[in-house]
C-alpha positions in Angstrom: 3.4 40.3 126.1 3.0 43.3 124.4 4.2 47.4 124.3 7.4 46.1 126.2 9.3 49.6 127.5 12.6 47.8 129.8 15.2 50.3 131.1 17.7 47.8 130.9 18.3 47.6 135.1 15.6 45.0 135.5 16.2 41.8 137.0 13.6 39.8 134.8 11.3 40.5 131.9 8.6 40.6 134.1 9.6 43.9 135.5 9.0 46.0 132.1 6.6 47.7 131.8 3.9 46.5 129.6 -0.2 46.2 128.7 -0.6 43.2 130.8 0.0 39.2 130.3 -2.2 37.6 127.4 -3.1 41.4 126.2 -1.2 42.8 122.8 -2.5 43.9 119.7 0.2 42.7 117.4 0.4 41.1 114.0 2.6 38.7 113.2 5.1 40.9 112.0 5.9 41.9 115.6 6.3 38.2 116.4 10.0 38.0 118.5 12.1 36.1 120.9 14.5 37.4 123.3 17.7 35.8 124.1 19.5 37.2 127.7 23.3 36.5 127.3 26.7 37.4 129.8 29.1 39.2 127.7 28.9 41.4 124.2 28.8 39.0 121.3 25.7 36.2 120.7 24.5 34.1 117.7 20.9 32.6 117.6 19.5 29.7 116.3 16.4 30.5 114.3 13.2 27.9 115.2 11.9 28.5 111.5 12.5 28.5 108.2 13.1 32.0 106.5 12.6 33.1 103.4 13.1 37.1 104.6 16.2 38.9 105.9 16.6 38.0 109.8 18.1 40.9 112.3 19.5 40.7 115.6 20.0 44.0 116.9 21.2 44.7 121.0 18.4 46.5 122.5 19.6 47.0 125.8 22.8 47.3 128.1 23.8 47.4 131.2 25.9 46.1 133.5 27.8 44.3 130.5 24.5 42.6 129.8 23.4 42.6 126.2 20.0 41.9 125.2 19.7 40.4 121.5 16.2 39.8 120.0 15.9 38.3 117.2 12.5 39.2 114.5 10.9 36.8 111.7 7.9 37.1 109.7 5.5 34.3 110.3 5.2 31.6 108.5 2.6 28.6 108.8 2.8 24.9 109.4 3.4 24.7 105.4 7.1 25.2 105.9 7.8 22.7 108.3 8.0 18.9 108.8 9.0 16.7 111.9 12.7 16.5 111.3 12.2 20.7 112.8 10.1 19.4 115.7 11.7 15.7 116.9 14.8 14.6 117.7 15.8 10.7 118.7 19.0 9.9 120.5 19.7 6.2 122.1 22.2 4.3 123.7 22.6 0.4 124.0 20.5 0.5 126.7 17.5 3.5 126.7 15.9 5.5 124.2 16.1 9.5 124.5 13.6 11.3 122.4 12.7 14.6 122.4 10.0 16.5 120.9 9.9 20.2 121.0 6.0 21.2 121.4 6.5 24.7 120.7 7.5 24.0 116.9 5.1 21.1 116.9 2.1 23.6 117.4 3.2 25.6 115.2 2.0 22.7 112.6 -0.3 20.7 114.8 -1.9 23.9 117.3 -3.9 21.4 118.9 -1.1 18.6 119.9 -1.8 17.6 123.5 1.5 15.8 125.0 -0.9 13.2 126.5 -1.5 12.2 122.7 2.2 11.2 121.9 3.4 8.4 123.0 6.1 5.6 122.0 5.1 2.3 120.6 1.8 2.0 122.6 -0.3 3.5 125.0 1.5 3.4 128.0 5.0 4.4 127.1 4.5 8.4 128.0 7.0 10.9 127.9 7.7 13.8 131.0 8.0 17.6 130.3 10.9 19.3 130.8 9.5 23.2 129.4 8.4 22.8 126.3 10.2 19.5 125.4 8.0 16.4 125.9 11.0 13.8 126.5 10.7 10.1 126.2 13.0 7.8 128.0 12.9 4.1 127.8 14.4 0.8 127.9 15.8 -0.2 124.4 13.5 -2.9 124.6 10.4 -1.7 125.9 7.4 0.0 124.3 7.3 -3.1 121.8 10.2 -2.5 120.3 11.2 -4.2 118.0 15.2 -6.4 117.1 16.9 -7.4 114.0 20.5 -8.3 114.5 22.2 -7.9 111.2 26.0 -8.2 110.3 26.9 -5.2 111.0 24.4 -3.5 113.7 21.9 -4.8 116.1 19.0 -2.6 114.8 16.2 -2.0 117.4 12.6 0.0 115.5 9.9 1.5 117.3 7.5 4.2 116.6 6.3 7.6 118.0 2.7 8.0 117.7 0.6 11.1 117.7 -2.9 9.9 118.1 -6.5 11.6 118.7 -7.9 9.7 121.7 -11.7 9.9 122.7 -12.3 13.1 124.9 -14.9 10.9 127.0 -12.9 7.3 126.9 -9.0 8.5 126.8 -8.7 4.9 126.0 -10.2 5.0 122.9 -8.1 6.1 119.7 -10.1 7.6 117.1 -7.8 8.9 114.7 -4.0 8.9 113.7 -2.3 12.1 113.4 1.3 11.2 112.2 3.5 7.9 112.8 7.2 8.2 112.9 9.7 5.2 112.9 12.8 6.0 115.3 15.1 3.4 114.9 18.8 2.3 117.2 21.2 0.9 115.1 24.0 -0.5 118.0 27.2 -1.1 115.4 29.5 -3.8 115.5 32.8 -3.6 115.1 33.5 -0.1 116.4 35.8 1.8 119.1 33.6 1.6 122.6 34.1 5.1 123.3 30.7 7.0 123.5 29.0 7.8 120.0 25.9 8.7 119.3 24.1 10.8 116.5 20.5 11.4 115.3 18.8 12.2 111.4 15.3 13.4 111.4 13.6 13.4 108.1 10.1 12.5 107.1 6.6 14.1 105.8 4.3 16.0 108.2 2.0 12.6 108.3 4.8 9.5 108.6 8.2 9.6 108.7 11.7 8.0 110.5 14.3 8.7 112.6 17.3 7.2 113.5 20.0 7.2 115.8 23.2 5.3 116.3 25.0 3.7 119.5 27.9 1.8 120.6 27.8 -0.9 123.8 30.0 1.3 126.2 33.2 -0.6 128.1 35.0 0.3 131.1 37.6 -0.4 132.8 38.5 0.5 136.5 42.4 -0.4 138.1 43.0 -1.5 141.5 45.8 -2.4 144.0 45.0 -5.6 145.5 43.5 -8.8 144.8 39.7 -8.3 146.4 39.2 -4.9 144.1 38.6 -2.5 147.1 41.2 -0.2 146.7 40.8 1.4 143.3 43.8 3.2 141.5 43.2 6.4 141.3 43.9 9.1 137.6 43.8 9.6 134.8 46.0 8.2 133.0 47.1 5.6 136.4 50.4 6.0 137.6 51.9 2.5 138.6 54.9 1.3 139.8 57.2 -0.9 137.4 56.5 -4.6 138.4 53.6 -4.3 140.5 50.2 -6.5 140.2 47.3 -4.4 138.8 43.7 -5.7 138.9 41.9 -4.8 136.3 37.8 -4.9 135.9 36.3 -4.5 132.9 32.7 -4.1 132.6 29.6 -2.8 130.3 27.0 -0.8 131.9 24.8 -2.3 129.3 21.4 -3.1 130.7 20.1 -5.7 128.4 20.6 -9.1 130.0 20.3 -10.7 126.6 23.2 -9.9 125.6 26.9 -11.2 127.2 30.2 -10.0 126.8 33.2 -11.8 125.8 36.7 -10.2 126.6 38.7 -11.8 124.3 42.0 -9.9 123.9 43.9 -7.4 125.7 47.6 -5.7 125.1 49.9 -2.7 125.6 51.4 -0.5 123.2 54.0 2.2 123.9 51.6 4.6 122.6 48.9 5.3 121.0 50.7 5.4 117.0 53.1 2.8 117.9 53.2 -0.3 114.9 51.4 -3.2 115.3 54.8 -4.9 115.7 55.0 -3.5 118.8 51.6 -4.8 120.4 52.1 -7.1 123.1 49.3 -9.5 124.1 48.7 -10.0 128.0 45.6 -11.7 126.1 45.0 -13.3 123.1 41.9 -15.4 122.0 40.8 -15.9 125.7 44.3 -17.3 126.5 46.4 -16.2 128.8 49.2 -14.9 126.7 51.7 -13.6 129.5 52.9 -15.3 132.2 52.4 -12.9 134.9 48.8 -12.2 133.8 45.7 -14.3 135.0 42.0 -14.2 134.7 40.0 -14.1 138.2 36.4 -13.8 137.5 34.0 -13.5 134.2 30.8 -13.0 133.9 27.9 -11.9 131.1 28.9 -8.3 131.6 32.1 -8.1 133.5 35.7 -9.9 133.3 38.2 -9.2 136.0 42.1 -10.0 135.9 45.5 -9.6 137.2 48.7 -8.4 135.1 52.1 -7.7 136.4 53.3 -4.0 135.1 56.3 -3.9 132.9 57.7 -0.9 130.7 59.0 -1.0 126.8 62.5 0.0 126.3 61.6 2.1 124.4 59.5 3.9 126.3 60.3 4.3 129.6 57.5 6.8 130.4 54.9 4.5 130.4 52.2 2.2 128.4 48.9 1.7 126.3 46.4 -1.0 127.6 44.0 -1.9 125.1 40.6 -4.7 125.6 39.0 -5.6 123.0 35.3 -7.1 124.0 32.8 -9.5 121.5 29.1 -8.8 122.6 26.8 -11.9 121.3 23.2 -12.8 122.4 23.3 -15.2 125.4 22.1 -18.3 123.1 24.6 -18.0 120.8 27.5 -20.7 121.9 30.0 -20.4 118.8 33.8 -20.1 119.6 33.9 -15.9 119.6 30.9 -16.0 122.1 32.9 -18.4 125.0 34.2 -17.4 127.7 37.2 -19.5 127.0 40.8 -20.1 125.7 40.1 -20.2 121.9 43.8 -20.3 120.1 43.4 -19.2 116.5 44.9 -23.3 115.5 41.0 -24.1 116.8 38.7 -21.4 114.8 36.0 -22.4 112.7 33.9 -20.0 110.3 31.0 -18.6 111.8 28.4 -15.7 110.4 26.7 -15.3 113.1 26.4 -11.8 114.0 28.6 -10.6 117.0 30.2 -6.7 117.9 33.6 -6.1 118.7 33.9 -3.0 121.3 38.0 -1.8 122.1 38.7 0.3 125.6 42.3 1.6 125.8 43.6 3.2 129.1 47.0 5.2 129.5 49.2 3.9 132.2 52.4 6.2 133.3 54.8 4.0 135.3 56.9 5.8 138.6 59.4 4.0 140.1 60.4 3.0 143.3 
């Protein structure tokens, strides 16, 4: 678009007057984008590099509509590098990558989304605008799995590759490869984390994201886990049972989960001294709590509800979880009572997840 003359009453853009779609005569010094924003303050994220003064200036209002648009000289692909253009995001379970084609062209003018793809050939990504997204199984697209001490590390790589205009299945050329890699840490809180680096050359380069194997736990009334307990925190009457199912919405099978330990504090700063353990080394630690079920990626048990004295108000319910791979059999990997009298050493690798959930107690 080009000679744009808006009154500031329009509805959309489209409505201005101008020479017609795909006509203009501008240089790149008229190069602009237009943000439309509610109210009478905005800030805007720049999609380049600048090496000149940047202005936003209102252009426009009515209605209490503000129209900022924000001007930069151009500047080619020189000034750039994939960390601008993709962005990789991941969760025990999935990859989420996204790769913003509008700053990719501005290196690569060519790049046809049907030429990226993760790992090989067949892993494709959808568009969503101008964001080619990529959403995967951890495992799939040949990825690839190093367990470590402290992270299971799954590598992959996002390809941009010239295929045969004639024989799509043909590759004739290499554009760029970039490693993205999902570290899953051990020995972490289970509460949802996740965070993304992009650096790298125009031609190779890596990024890397970081996730956590996500617990839950859900509260119900009676023994067959129909009738769930509503809130958040739970509000529970003093000495009543409360069923408790803990689970991972984890979906690799190879891995199982081991709840290990569970146990109340008055809140969330209280000493350690003050931790009591309805659970302890897959032991039964209180008398009036019981194990019901277990499984690779759930664990379901009873506990009767009790109050500290000094806290009347309610209580803290911690679970801490081990996630091993299926074949590994040591004593932190069993689904079983395993006092600390009968540990052995083991390097093994293994991840320890913690859920906590607030429980406020009502009486009678």
């Amino acid at each position: 678009m080009d000679d744009l003359n808006c009154m500031g009453n329009e509805a959309d853009v489209a409505e201005c007057n101008f020479i017609g779609w795909g006509q203009h005569n501008c240089g790149h010094a008229e190069d602009v984008m237009l943000f439309c924003i509610n109210g009478s303050t905005a800030t805007t994220e720049s999609y380049w590099r600048h090496t000149s003064t940047e202005t936003s200036t209102p252009i426009a209002t009515t209605y209490n509509y503000w129209w900022y648009t924000t001007y930069w000289w151009y500047y080619t692909s020189k000034g750039y590098s994939l960390d601008n253009a993709i962005t990789s995001s991941c969760t025990s379970s999935g990859w989420y990558i996204q790769v913003d084609m509008y700053r990719l062209r501005q290196m690569y003018p060519n790049a046809r989304e049907s030429d990226i793809y993760l790992g090989e050939n067949s892993c494709t990504g959808y568009s969503n605008g101008y964001t080619l997204v990529f959403q995967h199984g951890i495992r799939d697209c040949l990825t690839s799995e190093t367990i470590t001490q402290n992270a299971i590390v799954y590598r992959n790589r996002l390809y941009y590759a010239t295929h045969d205009p004639q024989h799509p299945f043909i590759i004739r050329a290499y554009n760029w490869t970039l490693e993205v890699e999902c570290d899953v840490l051990r020995n972490e809180t289970a509460s949802s984390h996740i965070s993304h680096n992009t650096i790298g050359p125009l031609d190779s380069g890596h990024v890397q994201g970081t996730s956590h194997y996500n617990i839950t736990m859900r509260f119900y009334s009676d023994p067959n886990f129909q009738y769930e307990i509503p809130g958040n925190p739970l509000h529970v009457t003093v000495g009543s049972d409360v069923y408790v199912k803990a689970y991972t919405d984890a979906a690799d099978w190879g891995i199982k989960m081991i709840v290990h330990s569970c146990y109340t504090k008055p809140d969330p700063y209280a000493s350690d001294s003050l931790k009591y353990y309805i659970i302890r080394d897959g032991c039964e630690a209180d008398v009036n709590t019981h194990y019901i079920s277990q499984s690779t990626h759930e664990t379901k048990f009873m506990f009767r509800d009790f109050e500290y004295t000094s806290n009347h108000e309610g209580l803290y319910l911690y679970c801490d979880a081990t996630f091993c791979e299926n074949s590994n059999y040591s004593y932190q990997c069993q689904q079983s009572c395993n006092p600390r009298g009968k540990r052995e050493a083991d390097s093994r690798p293994k991840l320890t997840e913690t859920v906590q959930e607030k429980i406020i107690h009502t009486r009678k």
